[in-house]
Every structure is written in C-alpha cells, then in structure tokens.
C-alpha positions in Angstrom: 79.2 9.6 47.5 75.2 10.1 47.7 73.6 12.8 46.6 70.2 14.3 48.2 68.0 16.6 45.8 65.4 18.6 48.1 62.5 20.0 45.9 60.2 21.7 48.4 56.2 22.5 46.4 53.6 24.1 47.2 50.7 24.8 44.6 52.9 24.3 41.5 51.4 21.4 39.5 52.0 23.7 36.2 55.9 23.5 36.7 56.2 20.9 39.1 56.2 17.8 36.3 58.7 19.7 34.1 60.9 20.1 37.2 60.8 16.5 37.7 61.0 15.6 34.5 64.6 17.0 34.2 65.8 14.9 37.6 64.8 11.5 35.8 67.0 12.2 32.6 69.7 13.0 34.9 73.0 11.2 33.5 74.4 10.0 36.6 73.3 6.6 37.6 70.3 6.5 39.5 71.7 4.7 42.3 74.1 7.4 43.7 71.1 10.3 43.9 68.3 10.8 45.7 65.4 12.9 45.1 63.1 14.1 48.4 59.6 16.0 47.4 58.6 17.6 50.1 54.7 18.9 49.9 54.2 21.8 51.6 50.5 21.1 52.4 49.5 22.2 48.7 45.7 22.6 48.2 46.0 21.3 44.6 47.0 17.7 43.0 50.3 18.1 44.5 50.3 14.8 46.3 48.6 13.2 43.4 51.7 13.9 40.5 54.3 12.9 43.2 53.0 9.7 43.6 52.7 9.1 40.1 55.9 10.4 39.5 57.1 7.5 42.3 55.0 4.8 40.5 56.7 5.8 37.1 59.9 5.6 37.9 60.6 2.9 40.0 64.4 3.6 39.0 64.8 6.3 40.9 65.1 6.5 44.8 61.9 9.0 45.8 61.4 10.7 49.0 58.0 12.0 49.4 57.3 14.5 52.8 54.2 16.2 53.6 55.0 19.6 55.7 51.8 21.6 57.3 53.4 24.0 58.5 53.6 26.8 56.5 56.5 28.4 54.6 59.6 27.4 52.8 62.5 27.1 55.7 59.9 24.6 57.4 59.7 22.7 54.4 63.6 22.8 54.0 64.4 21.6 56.8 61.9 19.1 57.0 63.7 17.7 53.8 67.3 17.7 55.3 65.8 15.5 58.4 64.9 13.3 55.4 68.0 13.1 53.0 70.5 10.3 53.7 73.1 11.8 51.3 76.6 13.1 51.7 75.6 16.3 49.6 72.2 18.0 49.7 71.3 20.1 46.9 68.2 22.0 46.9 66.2 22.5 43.0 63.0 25.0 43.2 59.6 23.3 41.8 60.4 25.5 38.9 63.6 24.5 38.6 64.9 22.6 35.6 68.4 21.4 35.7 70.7 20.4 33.5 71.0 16.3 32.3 74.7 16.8 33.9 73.3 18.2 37.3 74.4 15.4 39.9 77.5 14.5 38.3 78.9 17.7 38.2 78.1 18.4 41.7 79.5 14.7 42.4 82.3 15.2 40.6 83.3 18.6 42.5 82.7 17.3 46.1 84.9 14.4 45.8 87.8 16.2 44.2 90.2 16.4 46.9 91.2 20.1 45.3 88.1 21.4 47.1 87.4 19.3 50.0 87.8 22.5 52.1 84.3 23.7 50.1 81.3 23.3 52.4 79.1 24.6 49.6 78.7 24.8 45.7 76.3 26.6 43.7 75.9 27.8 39.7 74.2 29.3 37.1 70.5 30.6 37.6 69.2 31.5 34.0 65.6 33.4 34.5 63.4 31.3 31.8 60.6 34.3 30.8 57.5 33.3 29.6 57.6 35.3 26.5 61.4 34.5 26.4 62.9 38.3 27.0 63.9 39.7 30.0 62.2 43.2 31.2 63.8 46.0 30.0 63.8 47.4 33.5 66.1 44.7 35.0 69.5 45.3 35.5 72.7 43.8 37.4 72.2 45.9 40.6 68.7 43.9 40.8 68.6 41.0 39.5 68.1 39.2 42.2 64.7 39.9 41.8 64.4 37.3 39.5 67.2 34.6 41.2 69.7 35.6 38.7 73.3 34.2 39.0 76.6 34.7 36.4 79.6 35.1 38.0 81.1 34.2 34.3 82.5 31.3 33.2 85.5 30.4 35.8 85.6 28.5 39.1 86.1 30.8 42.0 85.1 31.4 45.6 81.7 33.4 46.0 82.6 36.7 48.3 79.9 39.5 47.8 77.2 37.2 46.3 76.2 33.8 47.1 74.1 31.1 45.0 70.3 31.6 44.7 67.9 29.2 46.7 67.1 27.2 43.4 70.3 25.7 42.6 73.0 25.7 45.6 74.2 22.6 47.7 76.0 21.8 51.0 78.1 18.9 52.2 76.1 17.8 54.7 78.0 17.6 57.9 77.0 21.8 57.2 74.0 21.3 58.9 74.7 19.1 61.4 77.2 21.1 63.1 75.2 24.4 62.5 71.9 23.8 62.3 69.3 24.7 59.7 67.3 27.5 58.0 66.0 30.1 59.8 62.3 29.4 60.7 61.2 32.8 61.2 62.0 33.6 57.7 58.9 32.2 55.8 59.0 33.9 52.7 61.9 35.2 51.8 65.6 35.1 53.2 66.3 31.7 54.5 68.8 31.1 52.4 70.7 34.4 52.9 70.6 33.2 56.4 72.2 29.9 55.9 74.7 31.6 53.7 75.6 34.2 56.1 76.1 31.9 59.3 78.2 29.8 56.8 80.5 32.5 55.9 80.7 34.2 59.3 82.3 30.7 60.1 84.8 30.9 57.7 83.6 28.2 55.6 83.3 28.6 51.7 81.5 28.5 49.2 82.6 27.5 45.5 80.4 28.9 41.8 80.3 26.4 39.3 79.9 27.6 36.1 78.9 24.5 34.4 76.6 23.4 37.4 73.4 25.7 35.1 69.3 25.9 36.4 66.8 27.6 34.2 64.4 29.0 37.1 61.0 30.2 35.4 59.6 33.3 36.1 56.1 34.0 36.3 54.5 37.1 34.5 53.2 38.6 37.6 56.5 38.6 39.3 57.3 41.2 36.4 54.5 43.3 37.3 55.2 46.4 39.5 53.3 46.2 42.6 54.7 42.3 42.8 58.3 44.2 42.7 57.5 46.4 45.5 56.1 44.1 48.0 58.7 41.8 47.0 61.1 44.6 48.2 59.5 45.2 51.2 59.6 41.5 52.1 63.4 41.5 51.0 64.2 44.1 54.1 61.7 42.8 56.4 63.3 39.5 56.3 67.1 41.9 57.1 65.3 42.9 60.0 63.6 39.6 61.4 67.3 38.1 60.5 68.6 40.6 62.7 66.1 41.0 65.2 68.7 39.1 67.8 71.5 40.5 67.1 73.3 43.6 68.5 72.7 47.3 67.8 75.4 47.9 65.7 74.7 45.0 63.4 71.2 46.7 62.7 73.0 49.9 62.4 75.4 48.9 60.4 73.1 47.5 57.7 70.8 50.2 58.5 73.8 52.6 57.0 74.2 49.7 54.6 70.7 50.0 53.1 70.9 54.1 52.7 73.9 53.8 51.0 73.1 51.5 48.8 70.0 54.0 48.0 72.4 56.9 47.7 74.2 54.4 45.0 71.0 54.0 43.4 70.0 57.4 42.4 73.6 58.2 41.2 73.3 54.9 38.8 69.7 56.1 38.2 71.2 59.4 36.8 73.8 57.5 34.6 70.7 55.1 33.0 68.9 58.2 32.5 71.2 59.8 30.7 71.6 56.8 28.5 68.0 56.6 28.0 67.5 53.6 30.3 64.8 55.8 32.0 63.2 52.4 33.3 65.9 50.9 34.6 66.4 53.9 36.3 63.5 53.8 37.9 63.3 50.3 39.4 66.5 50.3 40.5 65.3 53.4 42.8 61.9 51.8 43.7 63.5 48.9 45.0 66.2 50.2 46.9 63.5 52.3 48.4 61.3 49.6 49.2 63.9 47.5 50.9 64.7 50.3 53.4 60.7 50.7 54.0 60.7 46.7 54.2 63.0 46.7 57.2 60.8 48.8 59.1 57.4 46.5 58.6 57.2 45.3 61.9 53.8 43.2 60.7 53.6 40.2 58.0 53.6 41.9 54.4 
C-alpha cells in the first residue's frame, strides 16, 4: 500500500523546511510514500527550497505542483489529481509529524479490522511560540488553533472530525465523491469534505498515536485575528450552505444561537471561577460566527 503526503504552501519558507524536514526522517521505507508539494503561487523562495529539498533527497519520491489559482481547496485538489497512492494524507506547511507518521497510518489502513474506515485522523498539538497556550483558550474553542485530543483510545469520530493538518482518506473517497469545496477559499474545505463523508455514512477513525505538532503564529493569538477568523468560520457555514434547502440554513441558523445561548451560560460559570478571559472569548467568538454567516462579501 502507497501512501500520498499532500503539503499545499503558500508564503511559508520560515516553517516550510522544518515541515519537510520531519517527512525525510520518516521511519517507513521511502519507497512506500510519497510526498506531493504543491506551491500555491508563493511570492517568496517557495519554489526555490522545494527543489532543493528534491535535489537533496534523491531517496524520496517528490511531487512538486505549482497552483495559481488562489486558495487552499484549489491547491488540495490540485494535489489529489497528483497522488498515485492508495491513502492520501494531507500535513499543513507548518506541520511537523511524527518519525512514525506513514507507518502508523499504513499500518491502520491495511488492517482488515477497519477496512470499513474511509478516513483516519489524530492528534493536533498547537506548538506556541513562547511554548504556553493563551490563557483565554478553552475546549469549547479550540479549534481556533486546530486543536485535536479525543484521548488516548481508538474510536470513531461523531461530533468532531480531524483538523486539516493531519487527517487522511483512502482514496477511492474522492473518486466516488469528488473533492474539496472550491468556493471555500479560506476556511472550511475540510469541514466540507468531512460532512459529505459522513452524510454518506462513511467513517471516520481518531488515532491517538497518529500526533502533528501544528505551530501557531503570535498573531493568530491576537484578538482582532480571533474575530475575523470567526467571522470567516460562519461565512464559510453559509457559502457551504448557500445550495442547500431552507431548513438546513435554518436549522444551523438555530444551531449557531444556541450555541451562543451555551456560551454565555459557560461564560457565567468561568466567571465565577475567575476565568474572566476565557469567558470572554468564548462569547466573542460565538458571536462572531453568527455575524460571520451573514457576510455576504469576502472578509
């Protein structure tokens, strides 16, 4: 069984290398992965560390894609035209995986206990920069910074499913159902995968051991990144939605107020504790989402 590992770049020489770095010491023989860099028309030395990355490791079997069209589900898909293996696994350029990466996904697809999994995903640890997470974070949000710990046992995801920088399909997935969602530039592509996948009754198995450290930038702490980052969260609900029926957009409509209602009774439990900032977040977020999905122009 091959495995295809999609990294899709665009203006990230600082992390890129390091990402990269950790895919060479991989400890599965180089001849059963693949690794497919797709540039998505960087302004910076992009093209120029991918090459020498090729050069450097004539070991490895390297992909390199130039996409000019704009925004990650281009460059996504772009890569799955590309890959050639059974699985394809998709690593943000900030990404750093584990030495045990491909062989643990290997290892799962091809036991015959889960051949009825279509997808796997795993651990996302946030990797600060000053090495401690905001004291305004909690589990309600955490997305925010691609957080996943379901705990330490295989199981099924339900409610959640695996964050862009570390989750993988068999690939027959996107043959028979088509790609990422190309209208969803910025944020949400995956959610949309995730969702057409599950409305098909296909599953989707967490791997505990199966760990990314994703970095996270110091201005994605910062507050105004937070709230545009919200707004982009529901705007990309709506532009999900924007074909389907009325009661789908009513129902998560009623989905997002609730989940605001929720919000400010939590917020009143932090607050009590003294978690005044968590508090808060949690509320401007929630908040933001449901102003998001009313943006009808590009945030």
């Amino acid at each position: 069984m091959k495995i295809s590992i999609i990294i899709c770049t665009f203006n990230r020489v600082l992390y890129l290398p390091k990402c990269l770095e950790h895919l060479k010491n991989q400890t599965e023989n180089p001849s059963n992965f693949e690794i497919i860099l797709v540039n998505n028309n960087s302004s910076d030395n992009t093209a120029e560390i991918c090459q020498e990355y090729i050069n450097n490791n004539p070991q490895l079997s390297i992909v390199y894609i130039l996409e000019t069209r704009p925004g990650l589900s281009f460059a996504r898909n772009k890569g799955i035209e590309a890959a050639s293996g059974d699985i394809i696994c998709f690593i943000d350029d900030d990404g750093f995986a584990i030495p045990e990466y491909v062989t643990i996904i290997k290892q799962y697809a091809e036991d015959t206990r889960y051949a009825d999994i279509i997808s796997f995903g795993g651990k996302v640890n946030p990797y600060y920069n000053h090495g401690k997470e905001p004291n305004w974070l909690s589990k309600y949000i955490d997305g925010l910074v691609s957080k996943v710990d379901l705990g330490n046992k295989v199981k099924l995801f339900t409610k959640k499913y695996p964050a862009g920088c570390n989750m993988a399909f068999r690939k027959e997935f996107f043959e028979n159902y088509g790609g990422f969602n190309e209208d969803l530039h910025t944020r949400g592509d995956d959610k949309f995968v995730f969702d057409k996948l599950k409305k098909a009754g296909l599953k989707i198995l967490y791997i505990p051991t199966l760990k990314v450290d994703h970095f996270i930038d110091d201005y994605r702490l910062e507050k105004g990144f937070v709230v545009r980052l919200s707004k982009i969260i529901g705007q990309s609900e709506a532009i999900r939605l924007k074909n389907a029926n009325f009661s789908e957009r009513l129902i998560k409509l009623i989905e997002y107020n609730l989940k605001l209602a929720a919000a400010f009774i939590i917020g009143i439990v932090f607050s009590f504790s003294g978690q005044f900032s968590k508090a808060y977040y949690l509320l401007l977020v929630r908040w933001n989402v449901l102003v998001g999905f009313f943006i009808k122009n590009k945030i």
